[in-house]
N, C-alpha and C positions, 0 to 999 in steps of 0.2 A: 504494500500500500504506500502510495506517492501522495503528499502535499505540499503545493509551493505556499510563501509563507511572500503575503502583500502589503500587510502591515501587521505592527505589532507595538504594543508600549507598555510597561513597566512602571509600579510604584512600589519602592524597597526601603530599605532604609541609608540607601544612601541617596546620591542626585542620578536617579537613571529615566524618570520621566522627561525632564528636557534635554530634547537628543541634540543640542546645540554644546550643552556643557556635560554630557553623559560622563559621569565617573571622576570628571574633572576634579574635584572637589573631595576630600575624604571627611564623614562625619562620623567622629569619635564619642560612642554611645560612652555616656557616663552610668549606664543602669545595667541591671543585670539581665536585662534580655533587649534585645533591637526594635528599635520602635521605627516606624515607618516614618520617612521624610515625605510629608505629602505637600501637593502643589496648592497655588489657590484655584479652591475647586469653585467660587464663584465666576470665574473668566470661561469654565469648564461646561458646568450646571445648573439650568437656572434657580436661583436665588431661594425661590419660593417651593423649590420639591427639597432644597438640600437640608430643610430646616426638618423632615422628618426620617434623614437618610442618618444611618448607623455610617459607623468610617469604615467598614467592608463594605459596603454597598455605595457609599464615596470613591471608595479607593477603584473597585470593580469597572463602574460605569465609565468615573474618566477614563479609565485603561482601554476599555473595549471603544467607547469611543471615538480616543484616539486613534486605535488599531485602525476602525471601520473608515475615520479622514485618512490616513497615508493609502489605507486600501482603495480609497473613492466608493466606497461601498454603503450604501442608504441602508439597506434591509436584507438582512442576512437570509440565507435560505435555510441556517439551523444554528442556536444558542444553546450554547452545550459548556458547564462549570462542572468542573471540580474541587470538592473544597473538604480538608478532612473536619474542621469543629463547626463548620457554619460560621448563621450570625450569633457568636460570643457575647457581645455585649446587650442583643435584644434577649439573650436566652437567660442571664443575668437578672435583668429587668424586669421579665415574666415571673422567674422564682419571688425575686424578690417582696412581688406587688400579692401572691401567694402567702406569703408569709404575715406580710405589713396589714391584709385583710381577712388575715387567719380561715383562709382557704374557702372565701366569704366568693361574693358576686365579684367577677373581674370582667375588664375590657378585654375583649380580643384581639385588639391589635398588637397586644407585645408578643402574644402568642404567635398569630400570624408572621410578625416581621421575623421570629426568632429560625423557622424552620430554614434546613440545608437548601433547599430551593426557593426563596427567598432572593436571592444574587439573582438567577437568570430569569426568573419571573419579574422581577422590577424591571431588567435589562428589556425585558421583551415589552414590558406596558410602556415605558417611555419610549421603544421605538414604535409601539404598535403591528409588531413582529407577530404574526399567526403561528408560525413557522415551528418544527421540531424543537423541542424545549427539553433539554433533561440538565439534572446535576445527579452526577457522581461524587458519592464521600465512601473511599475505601483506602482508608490509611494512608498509608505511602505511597499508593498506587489513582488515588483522588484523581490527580491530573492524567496519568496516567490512559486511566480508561475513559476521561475524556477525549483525548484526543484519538485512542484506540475509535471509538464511536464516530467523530471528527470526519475520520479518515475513510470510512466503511461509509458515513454521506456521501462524501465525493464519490465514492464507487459506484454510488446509486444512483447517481445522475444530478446532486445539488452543486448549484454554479460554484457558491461560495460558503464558507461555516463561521462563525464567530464561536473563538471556542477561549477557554481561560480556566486560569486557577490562582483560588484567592484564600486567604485563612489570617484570623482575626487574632491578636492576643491582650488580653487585660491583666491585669494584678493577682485578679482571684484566682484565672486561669493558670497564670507562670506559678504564683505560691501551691498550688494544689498539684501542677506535675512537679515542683523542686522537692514538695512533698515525699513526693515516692520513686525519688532518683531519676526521674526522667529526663530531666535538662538541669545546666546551673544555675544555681542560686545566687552563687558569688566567687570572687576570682577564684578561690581556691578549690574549688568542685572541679574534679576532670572531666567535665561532662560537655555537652553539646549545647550553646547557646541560642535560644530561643529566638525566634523572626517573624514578621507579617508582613505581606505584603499581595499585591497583585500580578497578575501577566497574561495579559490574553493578544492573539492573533486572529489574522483574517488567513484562513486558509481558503487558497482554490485550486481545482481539478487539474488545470494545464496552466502555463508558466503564462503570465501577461505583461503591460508596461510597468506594471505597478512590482511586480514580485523578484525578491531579493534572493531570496535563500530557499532549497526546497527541504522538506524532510522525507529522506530516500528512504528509511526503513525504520522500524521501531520495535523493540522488545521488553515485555516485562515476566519478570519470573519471581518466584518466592521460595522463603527458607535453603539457599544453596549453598553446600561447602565451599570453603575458598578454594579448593582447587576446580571446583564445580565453577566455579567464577571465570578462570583462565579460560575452561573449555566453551563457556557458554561466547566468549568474546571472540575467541579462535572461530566457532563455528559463524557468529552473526558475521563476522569477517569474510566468509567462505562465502556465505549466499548471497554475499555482494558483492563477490568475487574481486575481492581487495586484499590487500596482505597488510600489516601494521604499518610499513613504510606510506604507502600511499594516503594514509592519514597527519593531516597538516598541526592538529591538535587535540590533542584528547583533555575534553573537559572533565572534572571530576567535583561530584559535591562532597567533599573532604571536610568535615566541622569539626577539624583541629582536634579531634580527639583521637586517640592511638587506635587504629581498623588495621586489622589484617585482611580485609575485602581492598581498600586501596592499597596498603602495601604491595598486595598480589599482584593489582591493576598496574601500578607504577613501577613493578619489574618488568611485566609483562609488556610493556612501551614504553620503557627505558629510554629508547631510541628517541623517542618523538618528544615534544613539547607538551607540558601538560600544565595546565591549568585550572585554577577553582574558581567556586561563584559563593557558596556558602560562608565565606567571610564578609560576603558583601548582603544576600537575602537572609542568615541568620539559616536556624535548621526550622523546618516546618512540614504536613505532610504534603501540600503541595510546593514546597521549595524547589521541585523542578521544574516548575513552569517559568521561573525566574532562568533556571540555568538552557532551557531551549531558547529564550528570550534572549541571552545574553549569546548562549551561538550563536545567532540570526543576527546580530547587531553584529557582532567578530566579523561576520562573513558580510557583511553589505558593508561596515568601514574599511572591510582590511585589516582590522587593528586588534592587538591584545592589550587590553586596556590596565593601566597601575594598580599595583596590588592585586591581580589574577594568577600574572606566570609563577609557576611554584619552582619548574624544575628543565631543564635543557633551553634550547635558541630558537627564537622565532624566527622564522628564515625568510618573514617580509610578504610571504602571501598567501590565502589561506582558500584552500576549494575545498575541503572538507573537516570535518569537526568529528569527532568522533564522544556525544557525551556518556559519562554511567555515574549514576546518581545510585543510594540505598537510602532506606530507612530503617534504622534499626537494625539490620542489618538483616531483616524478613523482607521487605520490599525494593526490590534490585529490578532498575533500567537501562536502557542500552538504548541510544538513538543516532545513528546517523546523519548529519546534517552536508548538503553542500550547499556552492554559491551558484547562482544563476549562469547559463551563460549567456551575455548580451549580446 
């Protein structure tokens, strides 16, 4: 399955929204988990819907937005998220209003807004999109089987997809996983540090004036041994009939903490160049939709952007990407990405 990628935009916690000063800029979280650098969303939004919008559903729409402007794209032929906690802050909200009216008469709307479909249902009432609607929340793989689903549109005969992955974090959330060892809490936890943000693309069928980068192939698998990891990369290699050389980068979502799943990866492409994104989106379950976002950007600049390259030489020009992202180290992907040719 083939998808060219016509636009696409990003809010992280660093400056990856405006693609004028992309990366330019390093912002140094003083907290113990990444909080997203968002744009002003009134130049974005009008004024009077943003006053009832959560910052997932802020962060979302500008993203996809943008994506559907560089694509030239009005009305997508399918709206497709992925997202592993939803909306966080509406679900927060809901309990809270539960508790405060001692489980008395409530409004439905914190209910309403709180659900994992939520995102692409707003998406779709302010563009007035009939169109295929799904979100997917499966862990580490959230993004994942969106764009799995994405791709299998296109196969079916839709022009275009607007597809993304987005995930919310607050206080109550980061203290309740720092709880039970799941991310850190503070510098001295060896753990994986916490991130939110968005990334959605316009994917379409066949390559246009608009599209930069395509995505040649995509895999996701679960629970594998690290040397299960080599073979599975060896093989996605094979049926692309590629060999490790002819890969210009291999991205990797590395969250600083000691894996034996990248060690494996970074013997195994020794050779090549390898770079991370996860210092820059923080860890999340859909943290890869930041790191195809950020392929897609690599491959339309040309460029390996400050604080990415970890390890060997960029040798100046980039026609394929090769990314693998895990979760936990139960949810492992594989993507292929190249550049257009013009």
């Amino acid at each position: 399955m083939k998808g060219y990628i016509s636009g696409t935009a990003a809010i992280t916690p660093q400056h990856t929204f405006d693609t004028g000063r992309y990366l330019e800029e390093w912002v140094d979280h003083q907290t113990s988990y990444l909080s997203a650098t968002e744009p002003a969303y009134r130049e974005i939004i009008d004024p009077k819907l943003l006053r009832r919008m959560s910052r997932i559903i802020k962060m979302s729409v500008a993203s996809a937005y943008k994506a559907m402007q560089m694509a030239k794209v009005e009305i997508p032929g399918a709206v497709i998220v992925g997202t592993g906690l939803g909306c966080v802050q509406d679900t927060e909200k809901f309990l809270k209003e539960i508790i405060d009216n001692e489980e008395g008469i409530l409004s439905p709307t914190a209910f309403i807004q709180s659900t994992h479909n939520t995102i692409a249902g707003q998406i779709a009432l302010m563009l007035q999109c009939p169109n295929h609607n799904f979100t997917f929340s499966n862990r580490g793989h959230s993004f994942e089987n969106a764009l799995e689903d994405a791709l299998l549109q296109l196969q079916e005969g839709v022009e275009h997809v607007l597809v993304g992955g987005a995930d919310e974090i607050t206080p109550i959330v980061h203290e309740l996983m720092g709880s039970i060892r799941c991310v850190s809490i503070n510098q001295e936890d060896q753990l994986s540090v916490l991130g939110e943000g968005a990334a959605f693309f316009i994917l379409t069928k066949d390559q246009n004036e608009q599209s930069f980068a395509a995505i040649e192939d995509t895999v996701a698998f679960n629970n594998p041994l690290v040397d299960d990891v080599r073979g599975k990369v060896v093989q996605f290699l094979d049926r692309n009939e590629l060999a490790s050389a002819d890969i210009d980068l291999v991205l990797m979502g590395h969250n600083g903490v000691a894996d034996g799943f990248f060690d494996a990866m970074g013997d195994l492409m020794k050779e090549n160049a390898i770079a991370q994104f996860k210092n820059i989106s923080g860890e999340s379950f859909t943290a890869s939709a930041y790191g195809h976002h950020l392929a897609a950007v690599m491959l339309q600049k040309q460029q390996v952007f400050q604080n990415t390259l970890v390890s060997g030489k960029f040798g100046g020009s980039l026609d394929r990407i090769l990314l693998y992202n895990h979760y936990k180290g139960v949810n492992h992907t594989l993507t292929l990405l190249s550049k257009c040719p013009s």
